[in-house]
Legacy VTK file of the C-alpha trace (Angstrom):
# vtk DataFile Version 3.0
C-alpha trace
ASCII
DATASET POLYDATA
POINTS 206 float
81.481 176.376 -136.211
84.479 176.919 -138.361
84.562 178.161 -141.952
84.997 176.134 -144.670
86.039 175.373 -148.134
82.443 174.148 -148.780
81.283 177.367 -147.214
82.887 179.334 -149.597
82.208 177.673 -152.558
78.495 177.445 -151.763
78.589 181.285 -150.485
79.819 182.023 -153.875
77.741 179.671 -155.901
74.942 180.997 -154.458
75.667 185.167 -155.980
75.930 183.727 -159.567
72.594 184.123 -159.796
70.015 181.325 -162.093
71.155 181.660 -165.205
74.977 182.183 -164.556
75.008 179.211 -161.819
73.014 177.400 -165.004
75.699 178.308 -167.253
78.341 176.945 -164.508
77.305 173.974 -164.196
76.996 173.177 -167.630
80.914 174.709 -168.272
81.792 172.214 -165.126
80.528 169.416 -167.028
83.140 170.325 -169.827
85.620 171.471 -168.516
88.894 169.195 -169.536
90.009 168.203 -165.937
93.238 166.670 -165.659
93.881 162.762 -165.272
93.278 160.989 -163.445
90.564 163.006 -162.150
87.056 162.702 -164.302
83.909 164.747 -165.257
80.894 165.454 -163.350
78.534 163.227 -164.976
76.042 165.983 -166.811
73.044 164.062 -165.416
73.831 164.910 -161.713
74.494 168.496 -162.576
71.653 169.126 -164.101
69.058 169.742 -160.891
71.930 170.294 -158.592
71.602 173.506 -155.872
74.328 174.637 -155.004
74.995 172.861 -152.108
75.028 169.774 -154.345
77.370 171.544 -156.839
80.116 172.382 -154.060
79.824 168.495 -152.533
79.948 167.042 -156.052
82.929 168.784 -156.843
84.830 168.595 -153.721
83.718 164.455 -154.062
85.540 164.278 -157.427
88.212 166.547 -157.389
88.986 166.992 -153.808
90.587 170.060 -151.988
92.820 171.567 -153.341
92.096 170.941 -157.116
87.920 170.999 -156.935
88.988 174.541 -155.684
91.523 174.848 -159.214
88.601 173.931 -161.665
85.999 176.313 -160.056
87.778 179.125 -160.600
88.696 178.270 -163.652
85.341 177.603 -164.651
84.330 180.996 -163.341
86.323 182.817 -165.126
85.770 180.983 -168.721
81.854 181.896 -167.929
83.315 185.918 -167.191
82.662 185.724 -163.490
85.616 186.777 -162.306
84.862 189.498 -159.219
83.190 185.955 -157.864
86.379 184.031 -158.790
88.350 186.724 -156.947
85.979 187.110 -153.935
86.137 183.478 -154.121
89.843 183.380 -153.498
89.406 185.786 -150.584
87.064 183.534 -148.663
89.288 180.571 -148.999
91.717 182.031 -147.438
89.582 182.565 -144.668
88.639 178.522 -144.318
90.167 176.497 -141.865
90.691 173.659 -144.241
91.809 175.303 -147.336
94.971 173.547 -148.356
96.850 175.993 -151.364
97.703 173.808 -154.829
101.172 172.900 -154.647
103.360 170.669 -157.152
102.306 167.667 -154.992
98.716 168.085 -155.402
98.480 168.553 -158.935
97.857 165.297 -161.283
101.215 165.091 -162.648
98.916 165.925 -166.200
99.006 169.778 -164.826
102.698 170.286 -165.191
104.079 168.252 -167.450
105.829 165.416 -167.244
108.998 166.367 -165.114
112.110 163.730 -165.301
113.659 163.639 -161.983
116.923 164.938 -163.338
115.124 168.167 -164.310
112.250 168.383 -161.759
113.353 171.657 -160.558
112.942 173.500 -164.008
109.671 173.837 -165.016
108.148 172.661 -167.572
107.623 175.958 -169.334
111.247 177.330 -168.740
112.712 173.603 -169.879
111.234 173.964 -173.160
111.234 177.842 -174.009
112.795 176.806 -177.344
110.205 174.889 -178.481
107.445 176.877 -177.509
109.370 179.354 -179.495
109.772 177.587 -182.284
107.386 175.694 -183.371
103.915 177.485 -184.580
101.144 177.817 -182.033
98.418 179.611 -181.226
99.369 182.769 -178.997
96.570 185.112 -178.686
93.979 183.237 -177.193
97.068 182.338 -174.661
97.319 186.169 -174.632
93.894 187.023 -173.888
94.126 183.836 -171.000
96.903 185.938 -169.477
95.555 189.475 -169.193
92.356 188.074 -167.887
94.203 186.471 -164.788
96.871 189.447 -164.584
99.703 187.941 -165.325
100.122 190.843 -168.122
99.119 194.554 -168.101
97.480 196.177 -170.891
100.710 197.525 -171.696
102.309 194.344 -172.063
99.457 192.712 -173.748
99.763 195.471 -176.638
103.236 195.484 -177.373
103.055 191.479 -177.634
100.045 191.388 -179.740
101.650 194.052 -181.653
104.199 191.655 -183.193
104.023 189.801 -186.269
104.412 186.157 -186.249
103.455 183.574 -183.896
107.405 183.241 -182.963
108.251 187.292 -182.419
104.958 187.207 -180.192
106.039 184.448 -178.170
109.590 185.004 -177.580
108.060 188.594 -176.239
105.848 187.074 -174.011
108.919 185.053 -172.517
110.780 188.572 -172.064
107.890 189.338 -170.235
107.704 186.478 -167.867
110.814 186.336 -166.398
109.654 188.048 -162.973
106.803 185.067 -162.845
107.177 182.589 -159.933
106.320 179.439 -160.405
102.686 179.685 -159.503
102.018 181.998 -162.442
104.354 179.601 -164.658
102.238 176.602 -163.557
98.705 178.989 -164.818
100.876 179.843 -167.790
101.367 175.919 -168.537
97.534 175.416 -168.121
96.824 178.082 -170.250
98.778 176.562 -172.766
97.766 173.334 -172.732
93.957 174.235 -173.120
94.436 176.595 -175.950
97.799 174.277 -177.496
96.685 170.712 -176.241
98.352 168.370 -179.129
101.774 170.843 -179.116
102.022 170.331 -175.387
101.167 166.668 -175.196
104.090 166.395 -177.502
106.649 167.762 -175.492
105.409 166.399 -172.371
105.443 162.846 -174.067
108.952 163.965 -175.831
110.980 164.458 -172.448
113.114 166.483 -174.621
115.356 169.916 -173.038
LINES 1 207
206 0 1 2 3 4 5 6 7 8 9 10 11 12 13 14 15 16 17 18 19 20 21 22 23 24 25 26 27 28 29 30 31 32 33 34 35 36 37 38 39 40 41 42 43 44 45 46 47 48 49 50 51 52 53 54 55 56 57 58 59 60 61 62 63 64 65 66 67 68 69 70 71 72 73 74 75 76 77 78 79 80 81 82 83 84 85 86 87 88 89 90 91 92 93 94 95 96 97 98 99 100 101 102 103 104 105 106 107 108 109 110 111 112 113 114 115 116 117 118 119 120 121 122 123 124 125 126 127 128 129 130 131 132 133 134 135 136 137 138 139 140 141 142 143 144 145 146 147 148 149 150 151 152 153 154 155 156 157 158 159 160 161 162 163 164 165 166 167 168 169 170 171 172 173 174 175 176 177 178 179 180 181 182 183 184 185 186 187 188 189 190 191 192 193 194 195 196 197 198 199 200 201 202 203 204 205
């Protein structure tokens, strides 16, 4: 019998333990997914096993994004060996299918014209993100805790003044970033920057 992404998301449910896996699902319940996807209702979290857990997600958000949120809920509950150990079996699963640009609600990367769908939405509007005051360490911490910075990095970037210096440092430092990390770094953004992002997504603007 094959392995599966329900296998590993129920293999790695089940070493959070009862009070993390409590804290899970209550973090899955509120977790801002994406449109047009929706919350798991509360009320059929609440006395879920795990097993239940990894169908009810993979029954609302499918594969590949049901796989997206968990580990983004595990690591906003500080589980992240599991979220990593959790990548590691899915790559092991005969039906894991990686998130591409396709299989992202078009919510998750902005809203990309079709004149300018090969420039992402992060590079498109580097000016604005520049610019206009937002909040940058949470976005900070965000980034060191999925590697996309090294302490190093992190320091000299937090070690600027303003919002603006800070940002147009962290831009310096993400030109080597493919566009997987750029797609994180939009997410990232977006939870920690929602109305500032919604307005440039809405905006179309270059």
């Amino acid at each position: 019998m094959s392995f599966t992404v329900r296998d590993a998301l129920v293999r790695n449910l089940e070493e959070l333990g009862e009070r993390n896996f409590k804290r899970f699902r209550t973090k899955l319940n509120e977790f801002p997914v994406e449109e047009p996807y929706r919350s798991i209702p509360k009320a059929r979290l609440e006395k879920a096993d795990e097993d239940d857990v990894a169908d009810l997600i993979l029954a609302a958000y499918s594969n590949p994004y049901g796989v997206t949120v968990t580990l983004e809920v595990l690591r906003q509950i500080d589980q992240n060996q599991i979220a990593e150990k959790l990548e590691q079996d899915l790559e092991k699963a005969s039906n894991y299918k990686k998130p591409s640009n396709g299989d992202k609600p078009a919510g998750m990367m902005g809203t990309q014209p079709a004149d300018t769908a090969a420039e992402h939405f992060v590079d498109r509007h580097r000016a604005e993100l520049i610019s206009r005051r937002g909040l940058v360490d949470p976005v900070l911490d965000a980034l060191l805790s999925r590697k996309l910075h090294t302490d190093e990095h992190y320091s000299i970037v937090r070690s600027k003044t303003t919002s603006q210096e800070k940002m147009r440092e962290l831009y310096e430092f993400s030109r080597s970033w493919g566009v997987g990390d750029k797609d994180t770094f939009y997410q990232i953004l977006r939870k920690h920057n929602k109305p500032l992002i919604i307005d440039l997504d809405r905006s179309g603007s270059c």
